[in-house]
N, C-alpha and C positions, 0 to 999 in steps of 0.2 A: 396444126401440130408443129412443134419447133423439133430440129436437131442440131442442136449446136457443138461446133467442132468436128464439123463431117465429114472432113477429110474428103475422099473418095467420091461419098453417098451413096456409101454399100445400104445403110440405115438406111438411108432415103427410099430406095428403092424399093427395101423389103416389105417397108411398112406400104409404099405407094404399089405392091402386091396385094395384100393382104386388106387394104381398106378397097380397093377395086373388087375385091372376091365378095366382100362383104356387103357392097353396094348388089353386086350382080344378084344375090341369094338373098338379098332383101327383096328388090325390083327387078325380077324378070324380065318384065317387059320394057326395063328401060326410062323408066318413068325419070321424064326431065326436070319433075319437082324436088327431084330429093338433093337436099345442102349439098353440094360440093366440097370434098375434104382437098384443105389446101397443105404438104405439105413443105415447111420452110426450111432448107440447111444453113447454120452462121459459119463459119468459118475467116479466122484474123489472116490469112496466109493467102494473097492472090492466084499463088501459082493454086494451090490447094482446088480453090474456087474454081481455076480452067480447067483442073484435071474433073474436078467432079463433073462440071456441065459436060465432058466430053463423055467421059466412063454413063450417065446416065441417058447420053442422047445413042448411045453403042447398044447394039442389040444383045451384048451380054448382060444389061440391066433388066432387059424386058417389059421397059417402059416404051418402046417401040412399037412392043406387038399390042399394046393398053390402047395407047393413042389410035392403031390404023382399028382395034373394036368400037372404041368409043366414038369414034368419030369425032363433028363438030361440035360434040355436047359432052364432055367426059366429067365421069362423076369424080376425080383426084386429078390434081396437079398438083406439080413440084416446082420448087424454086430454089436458087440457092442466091446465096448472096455476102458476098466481103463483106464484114462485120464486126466489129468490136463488143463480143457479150457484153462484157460491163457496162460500156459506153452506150450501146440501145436502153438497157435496164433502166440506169439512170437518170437517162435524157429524154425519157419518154414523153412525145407531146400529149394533149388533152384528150387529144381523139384516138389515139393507139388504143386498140382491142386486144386484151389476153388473149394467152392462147388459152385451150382450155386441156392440152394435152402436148408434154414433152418429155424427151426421151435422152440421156445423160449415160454416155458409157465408158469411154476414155476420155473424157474431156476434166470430169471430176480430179482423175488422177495425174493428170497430165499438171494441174496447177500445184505453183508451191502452196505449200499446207499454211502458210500465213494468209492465204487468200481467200481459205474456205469459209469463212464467214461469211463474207464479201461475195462470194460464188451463194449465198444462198439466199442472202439476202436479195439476189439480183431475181434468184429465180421467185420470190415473194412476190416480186414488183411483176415479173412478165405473165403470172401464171392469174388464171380467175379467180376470187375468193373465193368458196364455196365448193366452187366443180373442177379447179383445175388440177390436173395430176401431172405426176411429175416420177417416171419411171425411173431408176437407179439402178443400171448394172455393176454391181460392185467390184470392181476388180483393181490391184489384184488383191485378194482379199486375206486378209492378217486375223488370227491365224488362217488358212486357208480348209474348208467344210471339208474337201476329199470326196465328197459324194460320188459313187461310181468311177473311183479312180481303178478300181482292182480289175474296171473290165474295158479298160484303155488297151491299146495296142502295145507292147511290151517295150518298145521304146519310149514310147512317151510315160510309161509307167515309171519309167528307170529315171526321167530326165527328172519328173515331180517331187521324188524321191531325194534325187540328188539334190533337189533345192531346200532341202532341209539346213537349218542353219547359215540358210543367205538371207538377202536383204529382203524375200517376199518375208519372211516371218519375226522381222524387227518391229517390235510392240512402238519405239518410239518414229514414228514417221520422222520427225523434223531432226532426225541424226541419222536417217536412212538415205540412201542415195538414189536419186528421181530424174527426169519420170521414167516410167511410173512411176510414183512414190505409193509405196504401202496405204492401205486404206481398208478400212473395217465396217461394220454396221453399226459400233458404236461413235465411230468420228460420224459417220451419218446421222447418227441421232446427236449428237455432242451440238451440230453446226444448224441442224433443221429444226432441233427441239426446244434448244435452250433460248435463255434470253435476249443473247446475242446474236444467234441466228433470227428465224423467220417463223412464221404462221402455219405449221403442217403438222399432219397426224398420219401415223401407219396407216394403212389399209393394209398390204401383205406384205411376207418377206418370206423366203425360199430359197435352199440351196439349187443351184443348176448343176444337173446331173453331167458330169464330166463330157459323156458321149455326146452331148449338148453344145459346149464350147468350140471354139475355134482348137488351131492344132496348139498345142503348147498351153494353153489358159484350163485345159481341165482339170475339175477338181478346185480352183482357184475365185470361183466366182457364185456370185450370192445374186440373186433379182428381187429389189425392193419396192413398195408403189406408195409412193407418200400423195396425202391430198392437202393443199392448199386452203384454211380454213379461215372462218374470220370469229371465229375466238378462240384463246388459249385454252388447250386441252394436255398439258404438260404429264400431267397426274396421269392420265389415263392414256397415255403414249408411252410411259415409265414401264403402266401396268404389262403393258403388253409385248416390249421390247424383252422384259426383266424372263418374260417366261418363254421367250425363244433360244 
């Protein structure tokens, strides 16, 4: 699994939770045959890079308490590693393995919007044909869903509100002011569907219910799961966008 742009490796972490549970509840007993899920953080920023191996070697990760269960044999590890996304993508040698599973949350919106092509194209190249997905948290999301915003705490109800008529609800991103820069489910589909984008099909898309979000982002964000395909399916990723 890739997370690129990981800052922290708050991400990192959650998921190397959550595929460890899932390990445990498949094989009880531990069983040392089952794949080991590796996950990879990119990050361009070295300082980034030292903070995150530190916050994930800190027992506030709780890859700590993974490591002294697992022992010598653990079914998830993490990595992180200084990176240049585009420049891996690109320059990929003959033996580089897709991932078959990645995860994109601020990292989309963090680039200027002349890149987004170029950002998905990248993910074409690093993702598997057929089975790789490629998870999209949308944020911040234009217009924004509001889902469960009415049952936010009453400050942050107030602050969402007040961002009516800022730069989250500027239809045109590339006259908005970033990052974050504005971003929707249809620049998602514009960049992954079209011609000049890459090879993917919807699987799901869903608003996240505010109480969901971090502090400040509720109401503001959509989760989408595009799969990496190897043929064009344009028409029938239309069908299905058009009726959300």
């Amino acid at each position: 699994m890739l997370v690129p742009g990981c800052g922290r490796g708050y991400d990192i972490a959650s998921f190397a939770r959550a595929a460890a549970a899932s390990a445990s509840s498949s094989s009880p007993s531990g069983d040392s045959k089952n794949k080991k899920t590796v996950i990879t953080g990119w990050d361009y920023v070295p300082e980034a890079v030292r903070s995150a191996k530190e916050w994930l070697e800190s027992p506030e990760s709780g890859l700590a308490e993974l490591k002294r269960r697992n022992g010598s044999s653990p079914l998830v590890a993490v990595e992180v590693e200084q990176a240049d996304f585009f420049q891996r993508a690109f320059s990929s040698s003959p033996s580089f393995i897709p991932f078959t599973l990645a995860f994109d949350y601020t990292f989309f919106c963090a680039l200027p919007p002349p890149r987004r092509e170029e950002w998905a194209r990248a993910y074409s190249r690093l993702l598997a044909p057929g089975k790789g997905l490629l998870i999209t948290l949308v944020f911040p999301c234009v217009p924004p869903p509001a889902l469960g915003v009415d049952e936010l705490p009453r400050e942050e109800r107030e602050a969402f509100q007040a961002s009516f008529g800022t730069r989250e609800l500027v239809e045109d991103a590339a006259k908005a002011e970033g990052p974050p820069w504005p971003v929707s489910l249809e620049e998602y589909k514009r960049v992954l569907l079209s011609d000049k984008g890459a090879l993917f099909e919807l699987v799901s898309c869903e608003a996240v219910p505010a109480k969901l979000s971090h502090r400040g982002r509720g109401g503001r964000e959509m989760i989408a799961v595009w799969r990496r395909t190897t043929a064009r399916k344009a028409n029938e990723n239309d069908e299905k966008l058009s009726a959300l």
